[in-house]
VEXDREN-2710 file (C-alpha; in Angstrom, 1 decimal):
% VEXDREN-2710
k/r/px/py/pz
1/UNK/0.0/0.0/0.0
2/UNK/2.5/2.7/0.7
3/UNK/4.5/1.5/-2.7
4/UNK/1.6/2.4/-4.1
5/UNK/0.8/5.6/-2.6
6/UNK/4.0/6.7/-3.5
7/UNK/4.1/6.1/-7.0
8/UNK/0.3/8.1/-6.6
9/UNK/2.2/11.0/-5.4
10/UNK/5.0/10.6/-8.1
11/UNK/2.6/10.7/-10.6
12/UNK/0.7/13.7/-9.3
13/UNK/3.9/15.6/-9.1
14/UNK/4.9/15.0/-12.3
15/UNK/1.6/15.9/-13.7
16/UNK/1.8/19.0/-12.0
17/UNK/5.1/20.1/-12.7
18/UNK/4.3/19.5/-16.3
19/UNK/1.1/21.4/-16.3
20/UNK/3.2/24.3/-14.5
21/UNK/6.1/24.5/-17.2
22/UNK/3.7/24.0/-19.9
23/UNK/2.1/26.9/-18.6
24/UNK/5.1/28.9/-18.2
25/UNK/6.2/28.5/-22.2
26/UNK/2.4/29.9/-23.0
27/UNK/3.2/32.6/-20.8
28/UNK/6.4/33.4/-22.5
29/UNK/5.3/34.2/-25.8
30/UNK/3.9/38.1/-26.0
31/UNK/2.5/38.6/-29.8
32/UNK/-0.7/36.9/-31.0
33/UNK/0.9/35.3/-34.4
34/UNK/3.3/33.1/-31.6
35/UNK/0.2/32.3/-29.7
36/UNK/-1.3/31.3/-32.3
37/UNK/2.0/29.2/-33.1
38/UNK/2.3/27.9/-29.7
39/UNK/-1.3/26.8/-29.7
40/UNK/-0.7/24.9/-33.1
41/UNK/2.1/23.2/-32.0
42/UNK/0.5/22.3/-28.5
43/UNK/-2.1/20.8/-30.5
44/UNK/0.1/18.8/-32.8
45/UNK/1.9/17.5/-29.9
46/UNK/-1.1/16.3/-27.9
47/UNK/-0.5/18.6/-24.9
48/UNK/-3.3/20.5/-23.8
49/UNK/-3.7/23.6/-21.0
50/UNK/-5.2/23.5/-17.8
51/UNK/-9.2/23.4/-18.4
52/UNK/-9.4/25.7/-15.6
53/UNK/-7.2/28.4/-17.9
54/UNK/-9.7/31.2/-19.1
55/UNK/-7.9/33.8/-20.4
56/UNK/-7.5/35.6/-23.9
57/UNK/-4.2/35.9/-25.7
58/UNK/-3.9/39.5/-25.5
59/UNK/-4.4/39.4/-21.7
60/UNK/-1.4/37.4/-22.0
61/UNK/0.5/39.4/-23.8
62/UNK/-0.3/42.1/-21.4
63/UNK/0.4/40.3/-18.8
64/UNK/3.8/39.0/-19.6
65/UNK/5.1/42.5/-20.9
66/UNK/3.8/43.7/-17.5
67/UNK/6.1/43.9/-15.0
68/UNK/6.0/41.4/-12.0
69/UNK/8.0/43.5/-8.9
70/UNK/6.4/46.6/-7.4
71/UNK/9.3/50.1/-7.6
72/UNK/10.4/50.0/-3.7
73/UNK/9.8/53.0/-2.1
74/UNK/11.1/56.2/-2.3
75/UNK/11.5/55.3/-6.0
76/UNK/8.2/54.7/-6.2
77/UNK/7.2/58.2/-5.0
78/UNK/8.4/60.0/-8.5
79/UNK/5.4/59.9/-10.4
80/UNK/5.9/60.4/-14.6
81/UNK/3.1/63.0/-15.7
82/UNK/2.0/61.4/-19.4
83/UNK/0.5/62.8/-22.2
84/UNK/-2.9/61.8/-22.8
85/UNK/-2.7/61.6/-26.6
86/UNK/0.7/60.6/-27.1
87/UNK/1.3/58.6/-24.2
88/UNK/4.7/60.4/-23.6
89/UNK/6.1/61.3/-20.7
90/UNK/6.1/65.1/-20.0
91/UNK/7.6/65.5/-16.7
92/UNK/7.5/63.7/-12.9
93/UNK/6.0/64.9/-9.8
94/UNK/7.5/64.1/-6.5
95/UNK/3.8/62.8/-4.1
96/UNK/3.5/62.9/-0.6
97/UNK/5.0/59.5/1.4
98/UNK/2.1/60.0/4.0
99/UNK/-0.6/59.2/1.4
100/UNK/1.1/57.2/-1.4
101/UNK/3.8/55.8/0.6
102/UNK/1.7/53.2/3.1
103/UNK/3.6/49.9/2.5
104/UNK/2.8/47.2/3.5
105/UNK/-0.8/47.6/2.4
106/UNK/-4.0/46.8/5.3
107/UNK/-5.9/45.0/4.0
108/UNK/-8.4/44.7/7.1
109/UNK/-8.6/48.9/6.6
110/UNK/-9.7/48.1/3.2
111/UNK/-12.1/45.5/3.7
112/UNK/-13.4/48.2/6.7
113/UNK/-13.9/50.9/4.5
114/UNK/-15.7/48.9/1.6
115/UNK/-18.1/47.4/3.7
116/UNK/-18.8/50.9/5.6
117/UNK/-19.4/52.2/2.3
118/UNK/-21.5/49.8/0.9
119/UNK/-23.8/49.4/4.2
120/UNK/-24.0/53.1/3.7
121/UNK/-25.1/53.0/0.1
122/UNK/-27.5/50.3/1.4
123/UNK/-28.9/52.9/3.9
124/UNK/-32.4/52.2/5.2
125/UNK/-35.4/50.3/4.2
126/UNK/-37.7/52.5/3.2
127/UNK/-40.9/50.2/2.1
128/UNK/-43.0/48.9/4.6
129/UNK/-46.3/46.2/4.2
130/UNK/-49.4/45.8/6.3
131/UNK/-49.8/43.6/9.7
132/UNK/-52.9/42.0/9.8
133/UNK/-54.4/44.5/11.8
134/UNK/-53.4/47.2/9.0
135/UNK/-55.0/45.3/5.9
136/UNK/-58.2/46.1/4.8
137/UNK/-60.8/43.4/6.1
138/UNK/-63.1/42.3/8.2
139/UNK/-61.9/39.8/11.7
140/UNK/-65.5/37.9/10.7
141/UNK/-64.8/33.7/10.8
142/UNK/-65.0/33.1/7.3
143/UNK/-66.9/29.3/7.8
144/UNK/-67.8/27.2/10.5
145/UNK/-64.9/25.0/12.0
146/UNK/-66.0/21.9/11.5
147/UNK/-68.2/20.4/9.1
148/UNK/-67.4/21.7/5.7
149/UNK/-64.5/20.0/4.7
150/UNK/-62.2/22.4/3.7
151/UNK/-58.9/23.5/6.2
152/UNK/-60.4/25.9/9.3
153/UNK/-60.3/29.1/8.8
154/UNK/-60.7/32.5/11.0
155/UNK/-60.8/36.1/9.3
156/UNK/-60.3/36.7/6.1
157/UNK/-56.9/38.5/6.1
158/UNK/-53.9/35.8/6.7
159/UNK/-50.8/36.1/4.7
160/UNK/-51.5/33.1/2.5
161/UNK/-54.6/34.1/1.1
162/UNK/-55.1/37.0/-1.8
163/UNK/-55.9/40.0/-0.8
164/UNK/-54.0/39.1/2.7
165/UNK/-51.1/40.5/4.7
166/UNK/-47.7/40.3/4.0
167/UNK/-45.6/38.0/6.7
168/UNK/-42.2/39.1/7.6
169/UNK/-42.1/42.0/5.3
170/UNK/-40.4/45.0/5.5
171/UNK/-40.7/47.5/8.0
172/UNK/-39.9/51.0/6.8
173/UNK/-37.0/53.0/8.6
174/UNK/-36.9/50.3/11.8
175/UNK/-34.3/48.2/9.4
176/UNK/-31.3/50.6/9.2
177/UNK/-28.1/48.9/7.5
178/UNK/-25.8/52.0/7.8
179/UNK/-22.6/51.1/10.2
180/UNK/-20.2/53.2/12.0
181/UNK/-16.5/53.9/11.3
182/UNK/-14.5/56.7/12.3
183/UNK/-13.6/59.3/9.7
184/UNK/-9.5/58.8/10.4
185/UNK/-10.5/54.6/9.8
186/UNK/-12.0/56.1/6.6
187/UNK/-9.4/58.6/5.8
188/UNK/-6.9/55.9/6.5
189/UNK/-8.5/53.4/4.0
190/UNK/-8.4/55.9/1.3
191/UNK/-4.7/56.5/1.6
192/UNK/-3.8/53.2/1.4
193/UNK/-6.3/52.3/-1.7
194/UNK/-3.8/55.1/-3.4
195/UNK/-0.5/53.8/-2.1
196/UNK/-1.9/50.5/-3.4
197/UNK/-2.6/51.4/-7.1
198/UNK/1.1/53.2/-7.0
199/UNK/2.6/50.2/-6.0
200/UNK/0.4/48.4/-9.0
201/UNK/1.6/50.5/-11.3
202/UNK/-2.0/52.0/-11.9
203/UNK/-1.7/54.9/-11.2
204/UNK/-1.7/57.5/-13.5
205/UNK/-0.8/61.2/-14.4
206/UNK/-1.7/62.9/-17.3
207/UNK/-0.9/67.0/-17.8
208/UNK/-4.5/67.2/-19.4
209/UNK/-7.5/66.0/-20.9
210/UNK/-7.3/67.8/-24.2
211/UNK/-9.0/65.3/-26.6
212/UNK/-10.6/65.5/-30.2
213/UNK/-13.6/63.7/-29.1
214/UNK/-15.2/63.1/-25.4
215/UNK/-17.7/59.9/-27.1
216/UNK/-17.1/57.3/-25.0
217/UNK/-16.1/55.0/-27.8
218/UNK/-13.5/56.5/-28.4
219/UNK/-12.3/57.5/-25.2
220/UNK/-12.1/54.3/-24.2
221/UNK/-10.3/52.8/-27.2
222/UNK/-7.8/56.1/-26.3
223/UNK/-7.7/54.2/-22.4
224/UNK/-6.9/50.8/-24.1
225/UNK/-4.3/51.6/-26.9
226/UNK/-2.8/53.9/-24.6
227/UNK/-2.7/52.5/-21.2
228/UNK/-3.9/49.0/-21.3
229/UNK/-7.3/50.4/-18.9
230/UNK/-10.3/49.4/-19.7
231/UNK/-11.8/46.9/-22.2
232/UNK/-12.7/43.0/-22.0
233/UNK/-8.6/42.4/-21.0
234/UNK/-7.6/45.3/-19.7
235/UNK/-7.0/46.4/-16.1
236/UNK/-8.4/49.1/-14.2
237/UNK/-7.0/52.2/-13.3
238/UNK/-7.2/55.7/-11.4
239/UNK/-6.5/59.0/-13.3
240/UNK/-6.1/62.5/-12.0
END
């Protein structure tokens, strides 16, 4: 039995190491035409990716012409200004290390803020349904108890019948979803949510917004051909 667990593990090592390198040559090539290449010749070979692999070529060519370690800090504070249309740099700005320059990131700050924020956006119920006692209807016993054959029944109004009352619903103002966090907590999240898209490398600086056209077509395709932001592949970034 363990000779045979063994060569189980053995084989699910090797397995997995080939997956990984397999992966790694796919990774490796950056225009479509070798994609396509690579693809071809997986397929004439036999080897096939992982079936949980969903991603497009040209988010793999992003991705591998992206690069994979953050600019430590205070390299990381000198900010390139670009130019929107050209996507050229024009100049550097020097930002402030007490908003940008939180490393390592908190996480828990984050995840503090974005639930505050949402709770807040979910702010309080304001519908509200009838009781019983509110719908319109008389308390009269509909039918005698016994006798008739059908299930016993009191007034008119329960919650399973039409024209009833509602059971369990809402309440109006009583459900409040709103949640408390102090405005330095919130003040603190918002730093590091910058300091974390500088250290992505999303963050971005442009001298203007001087464009021939404001459509959002062709804004966006300015985003993507410029910048890789935006799109089915791209990423997502913040602009000021």
């Amino acid at each position: 039995k363990m000779a045979s667990l063994s060569l189980a593990f053995t084989k699910k090592c090797s397995i997995t190491s080939s997956s990984s390198a397999l992966l790694k040559r796919w990774m490796s090539t950056s225009s479509p035409s070798a994609m396509r290449a690579s693809s071809e010749t997986l397929e004439t070979t036999g080897e096939t990716l992982p079936p949980n692999l969903k991603i497009t070529p040209r988010a793999l060519a992003q991705r591998s012409s992206a690069p994979t370690k953050a600019i430590p800090l205070p390299d990381r504070l000198n900010v390139p200004i670009l130019h929107l249309s050209t996507n050229s740099n024009s100049g550097s700005i020097h930002v402030s290390p007490a908003i940008f320059g939180n490393d390592p990131i908190r996480a828990d700050i984050l995840c503090r803020v974005v639930q505050y924020q949402r709770n807040k956006k979910r702010g309080k119920r304001t519908a509200r349904t009838k009781t019983i006692s509110e719908v319109s209807g008389s308390g009269r016993k509909v039918r005698q108890q016994k006798g008739s054959g059908m299930a016993r029944a009191g007034h008119s109004r329960p919650p399973h019948w039409r024209g009833g009352a509602k059971a369990h619903g809402p309440k109006g103002t009583i459900q409040d979803y709103t949640t408390k966090l102090n405005s330095k907590v919130r003040a603190l999240g918002l730093k590091h949510a910058l300091s974390q898209k500088l250290k992505e490398g999303n963050l971005l600086l442009v001298n203007d917004w001087n464009l021939s056209s404001y459509k959002t077509n062709y804004f966006s395709k300015v985003m993507m051909d410029a910048f890789a932001v935006g799109g089915r592949d791209g990423t997502t970034a913040f602009f000021d």
